[in-house]
C-alpha positions in Angstrom: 10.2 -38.6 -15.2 11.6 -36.1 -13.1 14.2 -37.9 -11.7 15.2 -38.9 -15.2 15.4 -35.2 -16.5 17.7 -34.3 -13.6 20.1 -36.9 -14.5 20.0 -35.5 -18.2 20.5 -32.4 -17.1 23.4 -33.3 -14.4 25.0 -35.0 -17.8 24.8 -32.2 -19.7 26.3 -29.8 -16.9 29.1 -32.0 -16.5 30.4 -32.2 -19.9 30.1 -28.9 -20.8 32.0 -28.1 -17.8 35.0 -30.4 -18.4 34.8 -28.5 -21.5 34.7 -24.8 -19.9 37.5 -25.7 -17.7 40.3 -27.3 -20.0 43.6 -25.5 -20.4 45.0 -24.4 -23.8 48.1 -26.2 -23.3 49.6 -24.4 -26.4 50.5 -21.3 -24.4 51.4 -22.9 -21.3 55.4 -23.0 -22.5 57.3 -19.9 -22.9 59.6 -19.8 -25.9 63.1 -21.2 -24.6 65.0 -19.8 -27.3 69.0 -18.9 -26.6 67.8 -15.2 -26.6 64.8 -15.5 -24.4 66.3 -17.5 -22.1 69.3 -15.3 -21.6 67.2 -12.5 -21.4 65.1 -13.5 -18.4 68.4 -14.8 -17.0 70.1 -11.6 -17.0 67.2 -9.5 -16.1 66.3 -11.9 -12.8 70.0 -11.5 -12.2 69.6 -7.7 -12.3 67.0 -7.4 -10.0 68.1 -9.9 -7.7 72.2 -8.7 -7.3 70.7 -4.8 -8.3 73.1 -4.7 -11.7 73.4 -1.9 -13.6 72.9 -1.7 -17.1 76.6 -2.4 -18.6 76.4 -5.8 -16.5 73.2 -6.7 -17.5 74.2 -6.4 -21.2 77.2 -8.1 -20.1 75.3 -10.7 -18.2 73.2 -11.4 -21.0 76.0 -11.9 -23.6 77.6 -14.3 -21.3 74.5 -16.3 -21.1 73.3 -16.1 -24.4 77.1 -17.5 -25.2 76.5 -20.7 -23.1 72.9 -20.7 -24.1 74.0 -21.1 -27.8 76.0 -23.9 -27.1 73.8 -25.9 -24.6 71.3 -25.4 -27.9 73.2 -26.8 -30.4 74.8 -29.4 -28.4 70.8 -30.3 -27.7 70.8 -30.4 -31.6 73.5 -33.0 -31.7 72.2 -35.4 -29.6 69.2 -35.7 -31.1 70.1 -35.9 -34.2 72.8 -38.6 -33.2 69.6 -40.4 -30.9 67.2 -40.0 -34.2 70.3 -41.9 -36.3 70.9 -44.5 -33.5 67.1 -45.6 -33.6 67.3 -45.6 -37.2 70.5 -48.2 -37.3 68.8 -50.1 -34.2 65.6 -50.5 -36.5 67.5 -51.8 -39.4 69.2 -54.5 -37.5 66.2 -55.7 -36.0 64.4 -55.9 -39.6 68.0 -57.5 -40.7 67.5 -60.1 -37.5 63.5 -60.6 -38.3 64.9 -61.6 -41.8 67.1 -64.0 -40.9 64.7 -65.9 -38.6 62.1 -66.0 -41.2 64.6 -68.2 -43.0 65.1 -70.5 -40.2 61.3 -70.4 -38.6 58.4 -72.0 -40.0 55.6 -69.4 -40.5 53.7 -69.9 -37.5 56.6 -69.8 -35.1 57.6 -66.5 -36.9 54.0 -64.9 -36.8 54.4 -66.1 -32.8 57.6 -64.2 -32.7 56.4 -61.1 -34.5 53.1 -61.0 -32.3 55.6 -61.4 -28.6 57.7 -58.4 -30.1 54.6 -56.4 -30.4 53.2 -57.1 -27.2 56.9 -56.1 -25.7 56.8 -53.0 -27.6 53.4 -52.1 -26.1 54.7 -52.9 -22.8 57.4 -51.0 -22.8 55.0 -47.8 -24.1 52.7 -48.5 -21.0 56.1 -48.5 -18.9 57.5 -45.3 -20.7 54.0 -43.3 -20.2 54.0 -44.6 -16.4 56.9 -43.0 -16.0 56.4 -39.9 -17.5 52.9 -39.9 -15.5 55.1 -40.1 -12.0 57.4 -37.4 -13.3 54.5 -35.4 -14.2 53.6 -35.6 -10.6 54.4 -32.5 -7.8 57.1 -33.3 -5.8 58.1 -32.1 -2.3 61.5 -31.2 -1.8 63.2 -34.6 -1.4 62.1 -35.9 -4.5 58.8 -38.4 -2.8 56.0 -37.6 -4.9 53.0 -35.7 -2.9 49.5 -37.4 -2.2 46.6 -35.4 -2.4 
């Protein structure tokens, strides 16, 4: 009985910990607005090359300048990527169409079930990735075991 009541209470203890312990991941980013960013830019840049206060300004209109760009050019691309999925999902309902024409309805219910299993691959392959990114890395680029 009070063997059992010690395992209880080591269960309790450890989830309330891995509770205790979790980080808020919302404030874990900065704000990486054009103006924050060239901000912090300019005033590492101050205190690193010792500016004075007409080059940081200067400094920070520069970078807000090239900031502003690098923004909206971020903008684009996703806007052009969101638009490229779009047309690349179309032509593949377009193509699953076409072959429901010339399959019989068990060869297409085959087909549809391979494409989703190839989708679901390719997530686990996508989140591997990310996971190996999301690991430190020493200086030439070889991920670090701990």
């Amino acid at each position: 009985m009070k063997l059992l009541m010690n395992v209880f209470f080591a269960a309790i203890v450890l989830f309330t910990s891995n509770n205790m312990f979790a980080q808020d991941k919302t404030h874990q980013k900065a704000e990486r607005s054009p103006e924050t960013m060239s901000q912090r830019h300019a005033e590492k840049m101050k205190s690193d090359l010792n500016l004075n206060d007409e080059q940081t300004k200067k400094v920070y209109e520069v970078n807000l300048k090239y900031n502003k760009e690098r923004q909206a050019n971020r903008e684009k691309r996703s806007q052009e990527h969101a638009k490229k999925m779009a047309e690349a999902k179309n032509k593949n309902e377009q193509k699953n169409a076409e072959m429901k024409n010339i399959l019989t309805a068990d060869q297409y219910s085959k087909m549809i079930q391979n494409q989703e299993a190839n989708k679901a691959k390719m997530k686990q392959k996508r989140q591997e990735c990310k996971d190996r990114k999301g690991q430190k890395m020493r200086k030439d680029k070889a991920p670090v075991k701990e």
